[in-house]
Structures are given as structure tokens and as C-alpha cells.
N, C-alpha and C positions, 0 to 999 in steps of 0.2 A: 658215719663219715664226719670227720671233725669240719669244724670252720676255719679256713684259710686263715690266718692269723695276719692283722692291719700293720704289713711294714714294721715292727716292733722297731727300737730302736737301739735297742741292747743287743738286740742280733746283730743288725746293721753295724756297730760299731766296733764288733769285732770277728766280724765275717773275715776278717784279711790275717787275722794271727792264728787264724787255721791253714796246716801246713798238709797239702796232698800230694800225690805227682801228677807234675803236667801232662798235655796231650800234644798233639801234632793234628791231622789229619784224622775227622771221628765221622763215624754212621749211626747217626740215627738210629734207634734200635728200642723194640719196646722194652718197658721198664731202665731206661738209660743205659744199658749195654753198650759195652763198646765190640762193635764186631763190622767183619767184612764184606756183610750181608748190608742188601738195601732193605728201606723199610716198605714195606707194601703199603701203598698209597689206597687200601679199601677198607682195609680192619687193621686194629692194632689196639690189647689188653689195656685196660686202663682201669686202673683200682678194682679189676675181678668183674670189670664188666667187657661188654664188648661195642667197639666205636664204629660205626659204620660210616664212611664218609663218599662214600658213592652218590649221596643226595646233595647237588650243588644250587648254586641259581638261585634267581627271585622267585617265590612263591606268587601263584595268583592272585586276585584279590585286591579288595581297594587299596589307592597307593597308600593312605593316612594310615592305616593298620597293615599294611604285609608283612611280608615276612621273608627276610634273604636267608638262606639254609647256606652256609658257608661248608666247607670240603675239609677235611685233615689234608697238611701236606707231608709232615715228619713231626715226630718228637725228636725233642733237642736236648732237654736235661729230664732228672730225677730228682726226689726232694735230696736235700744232701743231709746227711746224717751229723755234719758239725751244724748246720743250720739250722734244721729243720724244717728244714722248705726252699723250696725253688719260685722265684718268679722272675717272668721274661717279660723284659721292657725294649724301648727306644728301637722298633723296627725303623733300617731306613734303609734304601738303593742310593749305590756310590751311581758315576754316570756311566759305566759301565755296566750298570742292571744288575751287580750283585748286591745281593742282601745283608744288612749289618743287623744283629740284636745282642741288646745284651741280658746277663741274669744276675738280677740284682742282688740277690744272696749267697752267689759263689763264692767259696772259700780261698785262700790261695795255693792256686798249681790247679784250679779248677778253670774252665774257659769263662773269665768276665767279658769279654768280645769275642763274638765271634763272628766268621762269614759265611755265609749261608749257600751252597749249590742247590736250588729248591730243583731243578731237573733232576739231577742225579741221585737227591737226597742224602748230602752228605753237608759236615758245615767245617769251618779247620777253623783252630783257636785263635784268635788275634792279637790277643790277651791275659794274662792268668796272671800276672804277679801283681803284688802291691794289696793293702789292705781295704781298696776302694768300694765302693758301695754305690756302682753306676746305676742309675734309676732313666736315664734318656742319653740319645744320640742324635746329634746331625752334623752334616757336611756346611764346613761355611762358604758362602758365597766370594767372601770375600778372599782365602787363601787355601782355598782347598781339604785342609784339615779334616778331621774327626774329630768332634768336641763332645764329652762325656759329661756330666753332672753327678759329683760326686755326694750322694745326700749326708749320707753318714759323718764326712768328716769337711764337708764344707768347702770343698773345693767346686773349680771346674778345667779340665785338663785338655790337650789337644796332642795327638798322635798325627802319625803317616799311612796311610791307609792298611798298610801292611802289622800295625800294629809296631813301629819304631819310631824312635825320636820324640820319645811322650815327654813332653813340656806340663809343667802346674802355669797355666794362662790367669787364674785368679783364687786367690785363698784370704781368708779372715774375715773379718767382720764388713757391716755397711752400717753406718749412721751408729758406733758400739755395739752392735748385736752382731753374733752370728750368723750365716745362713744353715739354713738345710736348700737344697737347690734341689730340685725335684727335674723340671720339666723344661726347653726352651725352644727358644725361634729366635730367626736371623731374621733383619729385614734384608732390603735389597742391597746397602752399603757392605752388610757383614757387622752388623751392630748386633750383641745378644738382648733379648730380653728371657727375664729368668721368674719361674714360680717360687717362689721362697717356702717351704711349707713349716717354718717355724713354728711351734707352737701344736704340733700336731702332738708329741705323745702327753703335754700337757691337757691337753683340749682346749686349747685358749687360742681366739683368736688375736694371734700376735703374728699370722704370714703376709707376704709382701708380694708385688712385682717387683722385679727391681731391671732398668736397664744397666748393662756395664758396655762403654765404649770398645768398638774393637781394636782397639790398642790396649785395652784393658786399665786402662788411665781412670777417664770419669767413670763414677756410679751415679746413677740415680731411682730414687725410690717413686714407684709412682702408681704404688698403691699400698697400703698397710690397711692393719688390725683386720686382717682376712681371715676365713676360718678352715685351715689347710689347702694355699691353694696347690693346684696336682697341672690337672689339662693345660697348657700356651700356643694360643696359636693367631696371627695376621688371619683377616680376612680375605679374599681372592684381591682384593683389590689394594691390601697391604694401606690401607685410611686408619684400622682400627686394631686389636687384640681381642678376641678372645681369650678368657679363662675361666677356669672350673673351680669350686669351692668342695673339695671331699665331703668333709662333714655338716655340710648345708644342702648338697645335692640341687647346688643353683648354678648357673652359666652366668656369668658378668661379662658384659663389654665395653672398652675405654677407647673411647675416640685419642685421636691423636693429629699433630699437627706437625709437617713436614720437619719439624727439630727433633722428633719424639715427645714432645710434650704431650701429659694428657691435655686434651680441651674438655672430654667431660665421659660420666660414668654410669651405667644403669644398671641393675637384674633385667637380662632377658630372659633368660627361657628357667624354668623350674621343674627340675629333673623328677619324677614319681620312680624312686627305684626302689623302693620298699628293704631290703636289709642290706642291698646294694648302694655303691657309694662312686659318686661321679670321679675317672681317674682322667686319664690322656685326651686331648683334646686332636682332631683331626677336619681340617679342610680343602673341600676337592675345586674343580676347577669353576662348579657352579655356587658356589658361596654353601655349603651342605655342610653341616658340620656333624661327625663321628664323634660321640660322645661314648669312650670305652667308659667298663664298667666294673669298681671294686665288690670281690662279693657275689658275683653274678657271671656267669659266660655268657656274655651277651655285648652287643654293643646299637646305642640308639643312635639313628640319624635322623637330624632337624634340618631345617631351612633355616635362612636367613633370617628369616619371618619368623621362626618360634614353633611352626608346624612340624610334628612328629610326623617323618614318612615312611620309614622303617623302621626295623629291627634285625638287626642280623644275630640270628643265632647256630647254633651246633647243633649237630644228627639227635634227634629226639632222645635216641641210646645211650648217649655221652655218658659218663658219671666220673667222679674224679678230676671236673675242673670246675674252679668256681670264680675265675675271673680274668674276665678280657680287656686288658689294661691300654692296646695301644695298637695303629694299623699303619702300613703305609700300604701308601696307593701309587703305580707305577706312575711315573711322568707322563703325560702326556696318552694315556691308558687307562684303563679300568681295574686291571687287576689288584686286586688286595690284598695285604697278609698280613693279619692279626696276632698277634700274641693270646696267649692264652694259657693258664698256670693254674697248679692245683694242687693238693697230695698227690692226685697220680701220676705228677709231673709235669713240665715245663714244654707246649704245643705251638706248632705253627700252622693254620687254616689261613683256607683263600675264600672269597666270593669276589661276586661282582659288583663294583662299585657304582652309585648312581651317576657320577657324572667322571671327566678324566682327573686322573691326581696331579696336582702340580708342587712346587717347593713345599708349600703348609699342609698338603699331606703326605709330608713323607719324612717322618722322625719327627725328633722332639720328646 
């Protein structure tokens, strides 16, 4: 079984002058099929082995070690054959409770957005054209929108939920440099803040935070010389940010003061993921923070405090995914639904979440 290959960037950049035919309305189907059939929500082939997701829930056991066993709900893509891989990023629920995700290495005329019926198990395409390289999604507070981060080519874009009237809201450089924008969060105005992951296929840590106004007017940088950041997320209480450093496999958090300014900066928490690599960042309504994982199908949750209280992992049987990059957690509810991506294609699992999801768990 190969290893998942780290976002490469030569892919990423021309994932979009691959020409497919589009979709409409697709079923989940193992090995990406498209067909009329629902997908069985118990078993479904995955790289020649077999996934059992009948085993849901938290595991017993002390809370600082357990173990959440998360559910298969549907497969959604297959690796693509102009790519060479699939992976599904930026889960998020519109306020209507449906599901948005995208796959960050679809080709074009392939589904880059799509919506999710997790009941029915079907998803319909949102999106397929353009040569973009969406890596996260959220709903802004401020005008409703769907906002994409384009990594690949440096954008970040906003559509209609239906997938029309796509606007470029921000393109080029900040301070002379490019971005790569990887990951975001709104505060409660509708102001972005953005993980820059510049520097990532050099290995240099040259990545940023960066806020942009939601008029798209001011930037400001207010963080640098990071070392690819990925995870963005407010704390419950929207005082500070969270973010993730991939290639350091460290959580940082920057206090902030009613301007957005930073007031000040520290390493919290120090990820142990061993070939694994810290991705999406996720917070529920108890200050807990979802620490997806590149490398790894799995995903760790901390406290506020720095305390590991779980782990949510996949049916012991799994094979063929090797990383759970990002979750949303329902509003105001527990439910969860992860991303998960691999050679044997591109997954959606549930569990239960420790506490209710509110806006910072849900996209980004």
C-alpha cells in the first residue's frame, strides 16, 4: 500500500487543465461508481479489503486514552487517474443541515463541490469547472456566501450556495509574496482569517496567518515564518485563534484583541503523531479542539488545557485510508462528519462528538 502523497504541488497546479465530463446528481458507490444504487451503510470494498462500520460510539475506558470508533457513511470520490489521488477536505453544514465537502484534487468536469444528502446517501455536484485546487470551505457570517481557498493558485473565491455567481473575493500576493491559503475562519463580523501554507513544498518555514477584511480591502499579516500552517480555527469564545503547523506537528495560539490584533503568541499543545502530520483544525462548543490528521485516519481531541481526551478512529478493518484531514460537527449537536481520504478513495464517517459543534466546528 503506497503512502498517501503530501498535497504535492505540481498536482495541485494543474489539476484544473484536466478535462472530464461533468456530473449532475451521483450515488456514492464503492470504488466511485456512479450508479442508481444506494451505498450500504455496513460494508463497502476498500483497496481489497473489507470496512465494517457497524461499530460506532465512544469506546469505554478512561476519558485521557479512549477511543471514539466513528461509522462509514458513503464514499464520495475515487483516486482520479489525471491526479493520482483524491482527497476530501472543508466538511461544512449550510443552515439548512446540508453538507458541503470538497476534493481537493478533482480534475475539471469532476465534482470540486459538492452537497452531501448523508440520509439518502447521495451527494449532487456544486462545482466542477475551473482549474481550482479547493483545500477548505465556509459559510460567512457576514453575507451568506460559500467561501473556497484556492491553494494552488492563490486565490479565495465566494459562490451561491447552489454553486453560482462565483466571484474571485481575493487574488495575489500579501506583503510581495504569494499566498497558498489552505485553511479559514470568520469571526463574528464576517472578517477572514487565513492559514498561508507558503513554503510548504520548499520545506521552509516561510507560512503566515494572514487576516483579510471582509470587504476584501485591508490584509494583515499576523503571523509569519511558520512552518506550513494547515488547521484555523477561533476559540468558543472567539478571544483567540488557534492553528496547526503541519511540518512541526505543534498547535499555536494567538490571543487577539477586539481590532484583531495579535496581543500575544505561544506553542500549546505538541501533537505525538509519529509519520502523521497535524492537518484541519476543529472546535466544538466546549472549547475541545479536533486535531485532523495528515498520514493517519484518525483524528485527536484536546482540551483547552492541552489534555488529550480522545481519539477518534476507523473500524479496526479499514485499509486504504490514510488520512482524516477535517470534521464538522452539527450546530448546536453532537453529530460528526469527517473526511477521510486515501488510495482507496475519498470517505465520509460520523461519530459522536464530545461536546455540541457550534460556527468553529464547522468548516474551514
Amino acid at each position: 500500500m503506497r503512502r498517501f502523497p503530501m498535497r504535492p504541488l505540481a498536482v495541485l497546479a494543474t489539476v484544473g487543465t484536466l478535462v472530464l465530463t461533468g456530473c449532475g446528481t451521483e450515488t456514492g458507490a464503492p470504488g466511485g461508481r456512479v450508479s442508481g444504487e444506494r451505498v450500504s451503510g455496513e460494508q463497502l470494498a476498500v483497496d481489497g479489503a473489507s470496512v465494517d462500520g457497524a461499530s460506532a460510539g465512544r469506546a469505554s475506558g478512561d476519558r485521557a486514552g479512549r477511543t471514539i470508533r466513528a461509522q462509514k457513511v458513503m464514499q464520495l470520490t475515487r483516486t482520479h487517474p489525471e491526479t493520482g489521488m483524491t482527497l476530501l477536505e472543508g466538511p461544512v453544514l449550510d443552515e439548512s443541515g446540508r453538507l458541503y465537502v470538497v476534493d481537493v484534487t478533482a480534475p475539471e468536469g469532476k465534482p470540486k463541490v459538492m452537497r452531501v444528502d448523508v440520509r439518502n446517501k447521495t451527494f449532487r455536484a456544486v462545482s466542477t469547472e475551473g482549474r481550482a485546487a479547493y483545500t477548505s470551505a465556509q459559510f460567512s457570517p457576514y453575507d451568506g456566501r460559500l467561501y473556497l481557498t484556492d491553494f494552488a493558485h492563490g486565490e479565495i473565491v465566494s459562490m451561491a450556495a447552489d454553486g453560482s455567481d462565483r466571484r474571485t473575493f481575493f487574488s495575489g500576493g500579501v506583503d510581495g509574496a504569494p499566498m497558498n491559503p489552505d485553511d479559514l475562519a470568520f469571526d463574528r463580523e464576517g472578517h477572514l482569517y487565513i492559514s498561508d501554507s507558503r513554503g510548504l513544498s520548499e520545506g521552509t518555514a516561510q507560512g503566515r496567518v494572514v487576516r483579510i477584511s471582509r470587504d476584501g480591502e485591508d490584509v494583515d499579516v499576523l503571523a509569519r515564518d511558520l512552518a506550513a500552517p494547515n488547521g484555523i480555527s477561533f476559540d468558543e469564545e472567539y478571544r483567540g485563534l488557534w492553528f496547526s503547523e503541519l511540518t512541526e506537528n505543534r498547535i499555536s495560539y494567538l490571543r487577539l484583541d477586539a481590532r484583531g490584533k495579535v496581543t500575544s503568541r505561544h506553542t500549546a499543545i505538541r501533537v505525538d503523531g509519529g509519520i502523521a502530520q497535524t492537518d484541519s483544525i476543529a472546535v466544538d462548543a466546549d472549547g475541545n479542539l479536533y486535531q485532523g490528521l495528515h498520514g493517519r485516519p484518525a483524528m485527536a481531541v484536546y482540551s483547552r488545557n492541552g489534555e488529550h481526551l480522545a481519539t477518534v478512529e476507523l473500524p479496526a478493518r479499514t485499509t486504504g485510508l490514510e488520512s482524516a484531514t477535517n470534521v464538522a460537527i452539527t450546530p448546536g449537536g453532537t453529530k460528526a462528519y469527517m473526511t477521510v481520504s486515501g488510495p482507496g478513495g475519498g470517505f465520509l464517517y460520523t461519530f459522536d462528538a464530545l461536546a455540541k459543534g457550534t460556527r468553529q466546528s464547522n468548516g474551514g
